[in-house]
N, C-alpha and C positions, 0 to 999 in steps of 0.2 A: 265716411271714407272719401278722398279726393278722391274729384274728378277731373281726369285726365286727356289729352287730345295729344296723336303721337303726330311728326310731321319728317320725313327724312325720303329723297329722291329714290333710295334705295330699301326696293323691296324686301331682302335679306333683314336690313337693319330693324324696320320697322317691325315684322317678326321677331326678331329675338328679341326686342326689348320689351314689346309684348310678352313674349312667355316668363323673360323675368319680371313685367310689373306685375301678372296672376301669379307666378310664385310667391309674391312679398306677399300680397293677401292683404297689401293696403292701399290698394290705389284700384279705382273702377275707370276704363278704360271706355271713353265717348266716343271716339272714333279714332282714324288714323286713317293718314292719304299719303301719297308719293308724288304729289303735284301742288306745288306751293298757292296757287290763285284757286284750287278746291279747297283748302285750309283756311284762306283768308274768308271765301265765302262761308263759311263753318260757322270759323272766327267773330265773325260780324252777327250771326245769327242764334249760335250758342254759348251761353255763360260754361267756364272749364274752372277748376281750381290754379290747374299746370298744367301748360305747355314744354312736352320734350320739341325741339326744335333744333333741326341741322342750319347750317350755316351757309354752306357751298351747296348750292341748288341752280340746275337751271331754270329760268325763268328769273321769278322772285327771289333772292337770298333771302336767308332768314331774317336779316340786319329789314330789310327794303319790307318784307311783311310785317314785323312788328311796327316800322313806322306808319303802315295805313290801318293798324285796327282802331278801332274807337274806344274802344274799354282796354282797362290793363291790367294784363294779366300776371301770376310768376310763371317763371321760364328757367328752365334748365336747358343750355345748350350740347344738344352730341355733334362730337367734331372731334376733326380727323389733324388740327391745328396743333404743331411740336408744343413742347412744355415752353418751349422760350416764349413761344406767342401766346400763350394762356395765360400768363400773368397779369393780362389785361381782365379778366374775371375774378380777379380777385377784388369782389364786392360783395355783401352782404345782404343783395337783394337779388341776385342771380346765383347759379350754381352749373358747372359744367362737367360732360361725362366724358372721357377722353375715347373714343373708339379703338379698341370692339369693348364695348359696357361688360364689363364685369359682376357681379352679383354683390361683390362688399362694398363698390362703391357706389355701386345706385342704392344700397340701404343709406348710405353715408350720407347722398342727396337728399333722399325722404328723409331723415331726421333734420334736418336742416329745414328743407318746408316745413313743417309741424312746428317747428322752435319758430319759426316767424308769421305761424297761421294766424296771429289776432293782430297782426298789424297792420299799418298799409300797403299796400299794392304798390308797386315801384311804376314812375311815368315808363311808360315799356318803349313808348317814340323817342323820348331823351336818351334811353340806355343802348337803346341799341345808333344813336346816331354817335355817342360816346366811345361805345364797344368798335363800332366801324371804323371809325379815325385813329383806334389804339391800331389796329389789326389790318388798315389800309393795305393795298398792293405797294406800297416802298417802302414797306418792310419787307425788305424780300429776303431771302433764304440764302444762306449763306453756307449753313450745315445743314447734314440731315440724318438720320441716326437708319442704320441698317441692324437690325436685334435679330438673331435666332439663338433658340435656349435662352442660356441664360448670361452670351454675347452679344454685348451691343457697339459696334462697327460705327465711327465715327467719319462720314464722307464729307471733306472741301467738296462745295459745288460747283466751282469753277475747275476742278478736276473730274467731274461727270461728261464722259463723254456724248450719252444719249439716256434717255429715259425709255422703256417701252413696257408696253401692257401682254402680258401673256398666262393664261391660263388661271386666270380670275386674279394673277398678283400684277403690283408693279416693280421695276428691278431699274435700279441704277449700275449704269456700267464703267467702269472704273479704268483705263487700261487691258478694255477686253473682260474683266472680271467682274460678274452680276452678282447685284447687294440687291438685296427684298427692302423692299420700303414700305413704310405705313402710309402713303396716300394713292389716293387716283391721280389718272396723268390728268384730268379735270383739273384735279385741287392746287397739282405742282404747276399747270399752265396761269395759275393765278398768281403763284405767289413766288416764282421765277424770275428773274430780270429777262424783259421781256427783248431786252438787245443783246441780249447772248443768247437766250434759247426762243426755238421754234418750233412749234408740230409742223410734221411731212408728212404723217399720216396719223390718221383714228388713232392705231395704236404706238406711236412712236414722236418725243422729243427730242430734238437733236440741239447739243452747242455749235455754233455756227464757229465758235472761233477753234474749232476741232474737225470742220470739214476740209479734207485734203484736197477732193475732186469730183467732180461733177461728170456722171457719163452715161450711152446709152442704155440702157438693158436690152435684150433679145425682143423683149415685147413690145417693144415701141416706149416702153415709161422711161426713167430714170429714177437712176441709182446715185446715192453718195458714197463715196470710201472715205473715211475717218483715218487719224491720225494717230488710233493705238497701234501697240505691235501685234495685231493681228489683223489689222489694214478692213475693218469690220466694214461690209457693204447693206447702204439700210436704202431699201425702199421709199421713193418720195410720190405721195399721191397724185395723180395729175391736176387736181384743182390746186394744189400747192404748189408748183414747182415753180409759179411766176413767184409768188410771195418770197422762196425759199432764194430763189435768183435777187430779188430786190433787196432781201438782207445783206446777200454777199457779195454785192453791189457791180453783179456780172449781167 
């Protein structure tokens, strides 16, 4: 039976993929952490068959761990990265889960390990310095796909007015109108153009070329009004509002 080391910031993720690799009933599970430099030190210390491994982590990305282990490993990557950008995985010494892991496609991945168990080991320093430069921050996102059911909502990102995080989702706002989206505002602050969008707060990204005005709130912070027709007023954090003023060169 492989053995396996899970590695992903988020503690949810890690669990579930857990209970699906006990359910395959093929893969023995060595550990699993939610802090990339507890991995690496694993890493360096115990022989694994497969590493599951996120991508978008603080600290260490997965790309920046794979380059300091000494021994190398297979890898399957879970990531929260649209289909356009996963084309760069299409190799035949890696394999990738798209988030939230579904059950017939992580069988799909274990068959794939097993088809390449008696061969060799992919350089994992090369692949991921490879995989990084497919997948760099200037690719940046252009589209992004909003799905409920079995509709999938296709959003221009230069017509997103702000991003924000609410209630364990993230939602793109449209002209006032919120679209659920498949990442964290983490993952969309990476892969954004970083001269049209800004965080203002923990949980909110704003397009700067869609701020109308800048003004006080009752509390002493500041507030922006946006430029949909419902004239949307978002919260800007106080350690942010120098930053949010230097972008818009007030």
């Amino acid at each position: 039976m492989m053995r396996a080391y899970l590695v992903d910031d988020e503690r949810l993720a890690v669990e579930r993929l857990t209970r699906l690799l006990n359910a395959s009933g093929r893969v023995a599970i060595a550990g699993s952490t939610t802090d990339s430099e507890a991995a690496l030190e694993f890493l360096r210390a115990n022989e694994v068959d497969v590493l599951f491994l996120d991508i978008q982590m603080p600290g260490l990305t997965g790309f920046q761990l794979l380059e300091r282990l000494d021994s190398d490993v297979r890898v399957i990557f879970t990531t929260a990265y649209d289909r356009y950008a996963i084309d760069a995985f299409g190799v035949n010494s890696v394999d990738y889960l798209l988030k939230p892991i579904e059950a017939d496609r992580l069988e799909r991945a274990l068959d794939k390990l097993e088809r390449f168990a008696g061969q060799p080991r992919p350089d994992v320093r090369a692949l991921a310095r490879e995989l990084a430069a497919q997948l760099a921050p200037s690719r940046r996102l252009e589209r992004i796909a909003s799905r409920v059911g079995e509709r999938t909502t296709v959003l221009d990102v230069a017509r997103v007015s702000h991003f924000m995080s609410r209630d364990k989702l993230t939602f793109a706002a449209v002209n006032g109108h919120e679209h659920v989206v498949d990442y964290t505002l983490t993952e969309l602050e990476s892969r954004l153009d970083a001269r049209r969008f800004v965080r203002i707060h923990r949980g909110t990204i704003v397009n700067i070329a869609l701020v109308q005005e800048l003004f006080p709130a009752v509390d002493g912070g500041v507030l922006v009004r946006l430029k949909d027709d419902r004239k949307t007023e978002l919260s800007v954090a106080r350690d942010r509002v120098r930053e949010l003023k230097d972008r818009l060169g007030i």
